[in-house]
GUMAR-353208 format. One record per atom (N, C-alpha, C): residue number from 1; atom name; residue in three letters; x, y, z. Coordinates in Angstrom, 2 decimals, padded with zeros to 5 digits. Layout:
N
NUM CA ALA X Y Z
...
// end
This chain:
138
1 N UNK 135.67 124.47 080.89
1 CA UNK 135.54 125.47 081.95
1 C UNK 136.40 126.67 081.63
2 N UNK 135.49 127.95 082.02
2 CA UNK 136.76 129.02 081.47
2 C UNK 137.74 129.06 082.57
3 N UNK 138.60 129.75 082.46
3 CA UNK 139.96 130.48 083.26
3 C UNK 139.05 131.81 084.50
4 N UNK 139.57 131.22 085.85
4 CA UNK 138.89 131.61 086.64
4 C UNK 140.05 132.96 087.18
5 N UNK 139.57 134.08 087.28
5 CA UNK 140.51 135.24 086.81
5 C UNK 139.70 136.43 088.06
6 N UNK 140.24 137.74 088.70
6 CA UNK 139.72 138.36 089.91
6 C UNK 139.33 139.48 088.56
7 N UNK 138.28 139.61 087.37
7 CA UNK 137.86 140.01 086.87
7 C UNK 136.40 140.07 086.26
8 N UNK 135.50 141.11 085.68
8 CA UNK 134.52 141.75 085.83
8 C UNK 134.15 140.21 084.49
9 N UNK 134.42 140.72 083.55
9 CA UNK 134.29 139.27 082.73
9 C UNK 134.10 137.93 083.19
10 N UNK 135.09 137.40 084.26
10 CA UNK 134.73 136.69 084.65
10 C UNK 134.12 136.01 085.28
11 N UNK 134.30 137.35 086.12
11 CA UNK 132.80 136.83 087.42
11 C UNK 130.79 137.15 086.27
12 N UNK 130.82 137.74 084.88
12 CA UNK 130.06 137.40 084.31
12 C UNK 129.67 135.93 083.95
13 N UNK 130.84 135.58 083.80
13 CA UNK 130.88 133.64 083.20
13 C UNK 130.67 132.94 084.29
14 N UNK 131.11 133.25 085.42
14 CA UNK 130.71 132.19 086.27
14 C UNK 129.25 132.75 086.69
15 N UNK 128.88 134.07 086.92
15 CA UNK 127.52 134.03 087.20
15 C UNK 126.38 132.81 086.19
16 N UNK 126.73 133.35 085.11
16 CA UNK 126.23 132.48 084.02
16 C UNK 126.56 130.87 083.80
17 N UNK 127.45 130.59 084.65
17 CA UNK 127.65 128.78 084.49
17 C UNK 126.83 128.42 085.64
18 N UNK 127.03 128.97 086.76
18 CA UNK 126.42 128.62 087.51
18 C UNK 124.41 128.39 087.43
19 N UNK 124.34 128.85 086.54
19 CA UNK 122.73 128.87 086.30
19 C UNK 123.07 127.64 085.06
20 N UNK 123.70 127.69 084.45
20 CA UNK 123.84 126.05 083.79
20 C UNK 123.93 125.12 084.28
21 N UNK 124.54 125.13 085.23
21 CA UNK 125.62 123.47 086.14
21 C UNK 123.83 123.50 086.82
22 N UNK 123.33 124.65 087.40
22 CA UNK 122.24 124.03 088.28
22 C UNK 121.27 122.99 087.29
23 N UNK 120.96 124.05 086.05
23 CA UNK 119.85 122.71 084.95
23 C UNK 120.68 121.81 084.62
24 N UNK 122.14 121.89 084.45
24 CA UNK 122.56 120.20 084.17
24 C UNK 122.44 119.28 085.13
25 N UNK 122.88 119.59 086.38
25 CA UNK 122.77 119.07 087.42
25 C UNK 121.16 118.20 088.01
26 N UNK 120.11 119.21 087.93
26 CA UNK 118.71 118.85 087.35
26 C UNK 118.24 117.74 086.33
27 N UNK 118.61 117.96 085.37
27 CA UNK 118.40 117.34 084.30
27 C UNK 119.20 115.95 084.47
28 N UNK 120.38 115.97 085.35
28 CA UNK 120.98 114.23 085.84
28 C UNK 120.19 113.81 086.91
29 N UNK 119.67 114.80 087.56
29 CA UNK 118.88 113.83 088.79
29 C UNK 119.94 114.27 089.70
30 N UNK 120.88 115.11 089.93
30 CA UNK 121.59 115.45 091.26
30 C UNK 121.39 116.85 091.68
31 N UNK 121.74 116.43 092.88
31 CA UNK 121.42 117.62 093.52
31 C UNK 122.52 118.42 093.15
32 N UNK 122.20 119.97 093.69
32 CA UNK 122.45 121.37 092.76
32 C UNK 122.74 121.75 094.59
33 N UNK 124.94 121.68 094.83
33 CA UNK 125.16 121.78 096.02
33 C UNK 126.94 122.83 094.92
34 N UNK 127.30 122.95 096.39
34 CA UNK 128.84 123.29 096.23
34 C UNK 129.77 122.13 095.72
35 N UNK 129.49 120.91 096.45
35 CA UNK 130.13 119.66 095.87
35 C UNK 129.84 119.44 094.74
36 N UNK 128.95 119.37 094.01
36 CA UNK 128.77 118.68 092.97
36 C UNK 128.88 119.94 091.53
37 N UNK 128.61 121.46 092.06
37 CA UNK 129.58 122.10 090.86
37 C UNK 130.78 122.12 090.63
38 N UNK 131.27 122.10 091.78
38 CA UNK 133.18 122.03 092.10
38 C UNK 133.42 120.74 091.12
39 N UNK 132.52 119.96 091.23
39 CA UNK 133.16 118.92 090.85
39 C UNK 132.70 118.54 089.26
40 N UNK 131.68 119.14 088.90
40 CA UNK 131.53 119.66 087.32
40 C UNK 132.25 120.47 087.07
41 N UNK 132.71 121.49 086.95
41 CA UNK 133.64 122.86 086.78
41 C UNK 135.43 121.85 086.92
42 N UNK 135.71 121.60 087.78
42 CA UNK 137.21 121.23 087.96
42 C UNK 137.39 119.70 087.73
43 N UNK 136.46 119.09 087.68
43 CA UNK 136.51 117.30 087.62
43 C UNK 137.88 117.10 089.12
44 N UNK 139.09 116.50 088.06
44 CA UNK 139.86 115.45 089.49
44 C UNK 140.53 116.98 090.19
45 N UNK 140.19 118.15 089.92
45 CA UNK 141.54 119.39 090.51
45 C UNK 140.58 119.59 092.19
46 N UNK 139.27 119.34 091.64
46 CA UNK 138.07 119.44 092.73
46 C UNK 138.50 118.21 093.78
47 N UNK 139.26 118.27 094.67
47 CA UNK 139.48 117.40 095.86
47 C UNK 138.80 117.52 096.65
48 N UNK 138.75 116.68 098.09
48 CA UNK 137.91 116.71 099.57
48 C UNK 138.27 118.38 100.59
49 N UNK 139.63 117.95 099.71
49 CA UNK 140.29 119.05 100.92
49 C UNK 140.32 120.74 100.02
50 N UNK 140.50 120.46 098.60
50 CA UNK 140.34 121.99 098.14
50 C UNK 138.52 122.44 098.32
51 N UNK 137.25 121.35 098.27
51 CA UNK 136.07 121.38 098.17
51 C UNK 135.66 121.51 099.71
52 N UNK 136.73 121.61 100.70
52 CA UNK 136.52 121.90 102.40
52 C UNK 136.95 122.98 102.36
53 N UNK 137.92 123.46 101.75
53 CA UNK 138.73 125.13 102.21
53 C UNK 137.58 126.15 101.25
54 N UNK 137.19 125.82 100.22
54 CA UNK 136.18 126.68 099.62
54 C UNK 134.99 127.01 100.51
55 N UNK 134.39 125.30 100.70
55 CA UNK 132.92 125.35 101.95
55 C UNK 133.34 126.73 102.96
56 N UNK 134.37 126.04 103.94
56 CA UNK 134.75 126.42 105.18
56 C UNK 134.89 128.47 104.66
57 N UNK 135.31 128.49 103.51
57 CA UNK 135.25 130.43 103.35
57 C UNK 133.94 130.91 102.49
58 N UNK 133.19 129.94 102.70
58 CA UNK 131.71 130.46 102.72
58 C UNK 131.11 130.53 103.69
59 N UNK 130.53 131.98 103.68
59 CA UNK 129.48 132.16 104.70
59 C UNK 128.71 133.31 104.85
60 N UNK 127.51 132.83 104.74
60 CA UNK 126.69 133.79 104.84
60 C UNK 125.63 133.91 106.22
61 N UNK 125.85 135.01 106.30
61 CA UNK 124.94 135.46 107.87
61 C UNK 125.57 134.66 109.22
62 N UNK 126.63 134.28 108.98
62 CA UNK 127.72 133.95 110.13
62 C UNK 127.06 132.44 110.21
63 N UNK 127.12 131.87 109.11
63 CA UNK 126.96 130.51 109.30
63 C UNK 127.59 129.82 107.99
64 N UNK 127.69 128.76 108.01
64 CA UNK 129.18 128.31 106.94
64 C UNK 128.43 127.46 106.12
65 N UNK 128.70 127.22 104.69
65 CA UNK 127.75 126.26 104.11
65 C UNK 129.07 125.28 104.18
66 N UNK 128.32 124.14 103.83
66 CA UNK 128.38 122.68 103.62
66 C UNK 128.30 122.23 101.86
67 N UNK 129.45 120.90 102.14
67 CA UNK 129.11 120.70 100.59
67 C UNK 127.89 120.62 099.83
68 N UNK 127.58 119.66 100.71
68 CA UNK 125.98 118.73 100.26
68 C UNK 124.61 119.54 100.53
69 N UNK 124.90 121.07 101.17
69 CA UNK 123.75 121.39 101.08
69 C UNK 123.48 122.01 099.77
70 N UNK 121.72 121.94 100.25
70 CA UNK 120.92 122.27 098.50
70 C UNK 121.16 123.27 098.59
71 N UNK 121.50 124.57 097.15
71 CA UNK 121.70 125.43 096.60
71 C UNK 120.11 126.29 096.02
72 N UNK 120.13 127.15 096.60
72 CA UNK 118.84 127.85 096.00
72 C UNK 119.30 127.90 093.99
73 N UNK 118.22 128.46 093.49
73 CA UNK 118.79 129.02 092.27
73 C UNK 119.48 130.39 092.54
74 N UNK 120.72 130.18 091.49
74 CA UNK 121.33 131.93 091.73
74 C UNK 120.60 133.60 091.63
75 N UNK 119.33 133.45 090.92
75 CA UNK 118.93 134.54 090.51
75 C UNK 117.53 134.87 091.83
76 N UNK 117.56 133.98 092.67
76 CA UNK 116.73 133.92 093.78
76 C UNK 116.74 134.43 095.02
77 N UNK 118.34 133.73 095.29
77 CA UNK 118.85 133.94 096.65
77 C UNK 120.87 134.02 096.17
78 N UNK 121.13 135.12 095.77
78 CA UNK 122.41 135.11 095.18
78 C UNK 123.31 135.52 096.36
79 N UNK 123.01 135.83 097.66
79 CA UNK 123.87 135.79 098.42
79 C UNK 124.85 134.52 099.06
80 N UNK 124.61 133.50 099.28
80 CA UNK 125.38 132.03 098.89
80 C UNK 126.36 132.01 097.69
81 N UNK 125.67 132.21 096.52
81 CA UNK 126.60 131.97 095.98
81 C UNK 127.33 133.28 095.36
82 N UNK 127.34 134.28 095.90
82 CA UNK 128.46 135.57 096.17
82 C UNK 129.60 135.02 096.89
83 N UNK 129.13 134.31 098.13
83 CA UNK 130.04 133.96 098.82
83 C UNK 131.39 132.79 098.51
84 N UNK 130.09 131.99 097.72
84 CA UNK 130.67 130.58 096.70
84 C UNK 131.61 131.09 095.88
85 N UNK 131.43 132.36 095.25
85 CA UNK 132.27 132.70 094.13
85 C UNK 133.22 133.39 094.71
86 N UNK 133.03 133.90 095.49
86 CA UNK 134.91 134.94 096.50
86 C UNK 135.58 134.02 096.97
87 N UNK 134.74 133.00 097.47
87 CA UNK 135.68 131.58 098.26
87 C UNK 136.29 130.67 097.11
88 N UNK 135.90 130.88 095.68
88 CA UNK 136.21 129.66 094.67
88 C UNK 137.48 130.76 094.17
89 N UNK 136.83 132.06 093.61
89 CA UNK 138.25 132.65 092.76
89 C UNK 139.22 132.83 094.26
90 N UNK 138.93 133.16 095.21
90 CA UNK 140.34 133.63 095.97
90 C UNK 141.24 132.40 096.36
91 N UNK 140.80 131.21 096.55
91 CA UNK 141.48 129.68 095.97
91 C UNK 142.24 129.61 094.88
92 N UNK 141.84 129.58 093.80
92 CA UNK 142.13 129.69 092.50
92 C UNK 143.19 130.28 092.29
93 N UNK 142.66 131.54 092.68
93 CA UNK 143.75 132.75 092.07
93 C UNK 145.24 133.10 093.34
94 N UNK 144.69 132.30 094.33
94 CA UNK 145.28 132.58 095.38
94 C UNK 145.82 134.13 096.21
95 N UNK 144.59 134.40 096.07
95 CA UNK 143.94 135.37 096.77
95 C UNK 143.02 135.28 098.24
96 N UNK 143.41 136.26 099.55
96 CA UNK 142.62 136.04 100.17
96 C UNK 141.11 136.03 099.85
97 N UNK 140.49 136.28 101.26
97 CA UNK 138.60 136.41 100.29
97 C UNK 138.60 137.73 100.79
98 N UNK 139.40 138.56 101.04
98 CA UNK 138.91 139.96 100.85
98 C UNK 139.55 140.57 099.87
99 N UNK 140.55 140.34 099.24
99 CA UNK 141.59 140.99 098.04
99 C UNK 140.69 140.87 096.43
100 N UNK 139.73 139.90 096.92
100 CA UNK 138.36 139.33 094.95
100 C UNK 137.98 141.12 095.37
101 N UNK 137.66 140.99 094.30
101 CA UNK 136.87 142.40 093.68
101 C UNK 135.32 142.36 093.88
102 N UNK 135.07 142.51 094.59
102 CA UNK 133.91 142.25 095.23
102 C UNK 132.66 143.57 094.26
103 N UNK 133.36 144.86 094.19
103 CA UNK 132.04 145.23 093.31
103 C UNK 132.03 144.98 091.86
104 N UNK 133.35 144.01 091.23
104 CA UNK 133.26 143.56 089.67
104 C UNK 132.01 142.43 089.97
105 N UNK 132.03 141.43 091.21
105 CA UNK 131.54 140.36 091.16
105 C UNK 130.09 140.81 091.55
106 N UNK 129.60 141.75 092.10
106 CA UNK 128.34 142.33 092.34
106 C UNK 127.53 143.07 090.65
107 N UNK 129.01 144.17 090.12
107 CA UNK 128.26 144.64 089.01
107 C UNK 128.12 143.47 087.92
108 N UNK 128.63 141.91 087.90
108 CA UNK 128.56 141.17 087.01
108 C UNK 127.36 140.13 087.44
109 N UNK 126.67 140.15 088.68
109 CA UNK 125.53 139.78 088.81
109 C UNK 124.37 140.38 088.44
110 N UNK 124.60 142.18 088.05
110 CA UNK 123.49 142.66 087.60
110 C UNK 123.70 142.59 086.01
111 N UNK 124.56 142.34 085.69
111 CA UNK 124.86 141.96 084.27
111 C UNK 124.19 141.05 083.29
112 N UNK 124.67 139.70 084.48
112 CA UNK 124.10 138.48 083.61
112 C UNK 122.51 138.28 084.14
113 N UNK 121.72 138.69 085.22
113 CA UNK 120.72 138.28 085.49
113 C UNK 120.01 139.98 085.66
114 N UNK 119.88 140.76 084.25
114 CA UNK 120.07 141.98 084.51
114 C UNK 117.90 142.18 084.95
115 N UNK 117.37 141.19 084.97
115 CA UNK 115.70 141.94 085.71
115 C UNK 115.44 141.12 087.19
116 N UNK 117.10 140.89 087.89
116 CA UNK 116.47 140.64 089.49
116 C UNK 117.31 142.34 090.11
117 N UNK 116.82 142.31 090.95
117 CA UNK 117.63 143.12 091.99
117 C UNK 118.79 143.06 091.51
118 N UNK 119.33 144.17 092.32
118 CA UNK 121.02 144.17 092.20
118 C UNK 121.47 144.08 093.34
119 N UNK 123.09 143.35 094.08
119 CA UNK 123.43 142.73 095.27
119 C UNK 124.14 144.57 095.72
120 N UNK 123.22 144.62 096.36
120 CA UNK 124.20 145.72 097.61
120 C UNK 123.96 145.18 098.71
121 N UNK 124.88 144.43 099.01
121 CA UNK 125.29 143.31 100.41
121 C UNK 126.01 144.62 101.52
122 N UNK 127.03 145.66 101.24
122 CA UNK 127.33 146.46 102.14
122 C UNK 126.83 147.50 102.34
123 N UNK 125.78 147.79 101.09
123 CA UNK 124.73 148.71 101.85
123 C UNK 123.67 148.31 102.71
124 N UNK 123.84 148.86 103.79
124 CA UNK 122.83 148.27 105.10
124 C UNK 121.35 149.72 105.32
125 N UNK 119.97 149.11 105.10
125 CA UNK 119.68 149.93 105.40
125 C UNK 119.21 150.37 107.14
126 N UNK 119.34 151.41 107.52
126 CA UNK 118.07 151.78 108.80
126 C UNK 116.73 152.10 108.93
127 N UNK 116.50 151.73 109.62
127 CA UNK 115.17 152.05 109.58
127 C UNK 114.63 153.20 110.54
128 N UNK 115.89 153.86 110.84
128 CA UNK 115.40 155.35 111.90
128 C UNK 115.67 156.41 110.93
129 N UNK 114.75 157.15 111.19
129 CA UNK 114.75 158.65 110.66
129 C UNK 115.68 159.32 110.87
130 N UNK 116.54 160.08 109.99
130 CA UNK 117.89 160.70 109.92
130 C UNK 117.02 162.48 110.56
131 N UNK 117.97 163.01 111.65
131 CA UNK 117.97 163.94 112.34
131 C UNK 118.20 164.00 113.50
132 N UNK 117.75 164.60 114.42
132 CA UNK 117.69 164.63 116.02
132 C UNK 116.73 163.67 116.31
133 N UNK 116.99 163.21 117.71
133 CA UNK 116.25 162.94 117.96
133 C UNK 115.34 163.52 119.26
134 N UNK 113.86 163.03 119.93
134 CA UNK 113.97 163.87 120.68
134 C UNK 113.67 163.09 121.96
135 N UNK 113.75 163.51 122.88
135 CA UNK 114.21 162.75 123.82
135 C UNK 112.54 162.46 124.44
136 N UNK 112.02 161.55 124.51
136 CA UNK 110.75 160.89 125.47
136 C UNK 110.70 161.63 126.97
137 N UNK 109.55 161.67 127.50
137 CA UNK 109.09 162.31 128.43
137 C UNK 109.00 161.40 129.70
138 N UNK 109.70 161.30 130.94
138 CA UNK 109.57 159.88 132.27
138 C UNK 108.47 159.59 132.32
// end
């Protein structure tokens, strides 16, 4: 496993393991969750309670993942595991989850999986027309 580091490099390698651990994981017949990479990636450092404080600072769309739930593939639905990866390095590195470098770990998703989309998670779009508006008639 490489050295898990609040850098642009690194968050390349883990984008990229993580699309491994899922076909190894496959290829044993297990399911492809938070538990069971934590626990490929770190073997005995991967505990109940470090593999609860990671879960518990994931979350996406104001809902918290779970060990055991199934994992989309990363290049599909990469918002999960954006979250997976700010909650694993800011553990690690002992860093909160807002202090990770959040646009190294975004520009290193368009890196390693460079023909999906690219994650602009804080760009929000609208859908109203920029100007005045005009006011409706009673």
């Amino acid at each position: 496993m490489i050295a898990i580091e609040n850098s642009k490099e690194c968050f390349v390698q883990l984008w990229l393991e993580l699309e491994r651990t899922r076909q190894l994981l496959f290829e044993q017949c297990r399911r492809y969750s938070i538990r069971n990479v934590l626990k490929s990636w770190l073997g005995e450092e991967a505990t109940d309670d470090f593999i609860w404080d990671v879960c518990y600072n994931t979350v996406v769309d104001e809902e918290q993942a779970y060990g055991m739930d199934l994992l989309p593939p990363p290049a599909l639905d990469p918002r999960i595991h954006r979250e997976f990866l700010i909650a694993l390095v800011g553990r690690k590195v002992g860093l909160g989850p807002y202090q990770v470098n959040r646009q190294a770990l975004d520009a290193a998703y368009s890196e390693a999986y460079p023909e999906s989309e690219p994650l602009n998670i804080g760009n929000r779009r609208t859908n109203r027309p920029r100007g005045k508006r005009e006011k409706k008639p009673p």
